[in-house]
C-alpha positions in Angstrom: 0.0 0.0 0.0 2.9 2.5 0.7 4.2 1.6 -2.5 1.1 2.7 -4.5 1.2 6.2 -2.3 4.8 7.1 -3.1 4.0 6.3 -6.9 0.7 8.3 -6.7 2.8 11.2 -4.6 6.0 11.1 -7.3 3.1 10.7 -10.3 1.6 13.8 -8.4 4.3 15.7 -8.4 6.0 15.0 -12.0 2.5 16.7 -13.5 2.3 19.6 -11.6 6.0 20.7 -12.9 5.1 20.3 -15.7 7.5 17.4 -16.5 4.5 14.8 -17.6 3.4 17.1 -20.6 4.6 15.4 -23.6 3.1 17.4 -26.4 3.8 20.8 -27.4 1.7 23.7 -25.8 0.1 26.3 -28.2 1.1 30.0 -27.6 -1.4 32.8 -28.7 -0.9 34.5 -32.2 -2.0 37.3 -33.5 -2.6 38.7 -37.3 -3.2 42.8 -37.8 -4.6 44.7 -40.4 -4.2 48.7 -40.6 -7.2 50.0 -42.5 -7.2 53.5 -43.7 -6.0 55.9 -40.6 -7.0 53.0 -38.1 -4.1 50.7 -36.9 -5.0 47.2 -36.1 -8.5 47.6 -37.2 -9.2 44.2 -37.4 -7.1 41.9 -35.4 -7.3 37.9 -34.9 -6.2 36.4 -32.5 -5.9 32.3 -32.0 -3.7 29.3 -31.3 -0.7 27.7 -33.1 -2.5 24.4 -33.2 -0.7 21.5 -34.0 -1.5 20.0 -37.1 -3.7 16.5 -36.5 -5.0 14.7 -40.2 -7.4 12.7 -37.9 -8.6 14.9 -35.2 -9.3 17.6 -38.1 -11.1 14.4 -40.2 -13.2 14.4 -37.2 -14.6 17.8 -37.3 -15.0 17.7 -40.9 -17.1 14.6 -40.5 -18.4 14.9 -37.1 -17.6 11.5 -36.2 -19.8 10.5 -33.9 -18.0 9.1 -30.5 -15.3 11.1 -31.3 -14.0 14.1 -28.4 -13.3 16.4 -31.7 -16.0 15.2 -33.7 -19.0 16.1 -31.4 -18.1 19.4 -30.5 -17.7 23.0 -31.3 -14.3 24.9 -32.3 -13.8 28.7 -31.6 -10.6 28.6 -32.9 -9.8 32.4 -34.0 -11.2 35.5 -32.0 -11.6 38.3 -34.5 -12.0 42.0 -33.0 -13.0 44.7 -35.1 -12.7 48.6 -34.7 -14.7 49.4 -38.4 -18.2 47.7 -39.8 -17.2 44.9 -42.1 -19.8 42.7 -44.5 -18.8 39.0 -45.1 -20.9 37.3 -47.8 -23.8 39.9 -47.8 -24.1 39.8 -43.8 -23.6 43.0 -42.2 -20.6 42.8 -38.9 -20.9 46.0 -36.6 -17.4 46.9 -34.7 -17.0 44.5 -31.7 -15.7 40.9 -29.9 -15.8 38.1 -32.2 -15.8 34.1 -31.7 -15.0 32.0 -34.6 -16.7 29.3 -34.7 -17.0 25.6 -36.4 -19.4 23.4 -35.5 -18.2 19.8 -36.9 -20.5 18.5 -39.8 -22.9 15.2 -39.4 -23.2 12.5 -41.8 -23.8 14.1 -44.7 -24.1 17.8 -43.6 -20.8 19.8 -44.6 -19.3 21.8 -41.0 -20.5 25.6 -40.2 -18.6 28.6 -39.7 -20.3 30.7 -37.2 -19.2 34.1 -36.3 -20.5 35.0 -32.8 -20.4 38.3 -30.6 -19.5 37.9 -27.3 -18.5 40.9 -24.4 -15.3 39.9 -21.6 -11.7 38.1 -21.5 -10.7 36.1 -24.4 -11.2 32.5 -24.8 -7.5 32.2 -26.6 -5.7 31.0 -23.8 -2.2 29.6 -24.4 -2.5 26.2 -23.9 -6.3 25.4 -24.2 -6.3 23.7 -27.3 -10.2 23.4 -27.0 -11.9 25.8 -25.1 -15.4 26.2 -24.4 -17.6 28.2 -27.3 -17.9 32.0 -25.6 -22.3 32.8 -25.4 -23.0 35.4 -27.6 -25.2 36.5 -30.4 -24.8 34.3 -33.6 -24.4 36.9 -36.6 -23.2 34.8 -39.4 -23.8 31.3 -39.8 -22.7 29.2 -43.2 -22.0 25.8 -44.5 -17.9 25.4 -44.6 -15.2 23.4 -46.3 -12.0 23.5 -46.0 -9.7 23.3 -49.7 -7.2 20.9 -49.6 -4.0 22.2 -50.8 -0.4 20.9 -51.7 1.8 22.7 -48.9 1.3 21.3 -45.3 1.5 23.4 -42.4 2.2 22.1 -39.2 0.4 24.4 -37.1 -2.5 26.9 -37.8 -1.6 29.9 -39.4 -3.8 32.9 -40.0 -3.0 35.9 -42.3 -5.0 39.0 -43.1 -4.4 40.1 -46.7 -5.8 43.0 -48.0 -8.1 43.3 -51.4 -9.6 46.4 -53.0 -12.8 45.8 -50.9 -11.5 44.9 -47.7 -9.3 41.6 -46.4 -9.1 38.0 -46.9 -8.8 36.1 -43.9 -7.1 32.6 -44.6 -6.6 30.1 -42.4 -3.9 27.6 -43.2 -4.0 24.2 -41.2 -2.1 21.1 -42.1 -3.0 20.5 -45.8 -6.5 22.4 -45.3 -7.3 26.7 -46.4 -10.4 28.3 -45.5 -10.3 32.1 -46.8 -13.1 34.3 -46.2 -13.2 37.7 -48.0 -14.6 40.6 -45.3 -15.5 44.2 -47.0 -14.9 47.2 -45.0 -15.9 49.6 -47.5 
């Protein structure tokens, strides 16, 4: 029995400093964009996630019985100082989650963009953090293009257009861009 407490004690101890964690913690990252006379107008904030073929299979599928494939992602947090119109759907200045909700059996995933007021849900670490409450504003089918370069962690860039910005997101072999208009 004192055997099994000193291994519980030493098991104990070897997690809380941190020597346990095997896999690579995510750091917060953040993409700008400087509209007009605003600096960082839009800004987007998320996590380096590691790239995972079969966890992201998951969402894409929503494999059922799966941790990944039964709930939601708010991977980026986009924040916004000027009005901005994706896909005919009208964004006023504020706190944004982004949002995708995996797909089911033959349904394709969603990209919901939901407002929300308070601290950040990007949290270094937190691979998978709870959805913030908030007012849904935009909600649309997504896929994800498969391209030929593989990332190994998530990348988000803000490019501008004549219009506005594209906001791609880069994620293993998968690109999702959006276009925003801010004019």
């Amino acid at each position: 029995m004192k055997r099994y407490a000193v291994l519980l004690f030493l098991l104990a101890c070897l997690v809380k400093t941190g020597f346990a964690q095997t896999r690579e913690q995510t750091t917060v990252q953040t993409a700008n964009l400087d509209l007009a006379t605003i600096k960082d107008a839009v800004s987007v904030s998320y996590l380096n996630f590691p790239w995972g073929e079969v966890t992201f299979s998951y969402i894409e599928h929503g494999t059922k019985g799966t941790y990944y494939g039964e709930r939601t992602w708010p991977f980026a947090e986009l924040d916004t100082k000027v009005p901005l119109t994706l896909e005919g759907t009208k964004i006023n200045p504020g706190q944004f989650a982004l949002v995708i909700v995996p797909g089911e059996d033959v349904k394709p995933m969603t990209l919901s963009v939901v407002q929300f007021d308070g601290a950040t849900f990007v949290k270094p670490g937190n691979v998978f953090s709870p959805a913030p409450k908030g007012n849904v504003v935009y909600k649309k089918d997504v896929s994800f293009s498969t391209v030929d370069a593989l990332s190994d962690h998530m990348k988000i860039d803000l490019a501008s257009t004549g219009q506005g910005f594209d906001l791609i997101v880069n994620y293993g072999n998968r690109r999702l861009t959006k276009s925003f208009i801010t004019k």
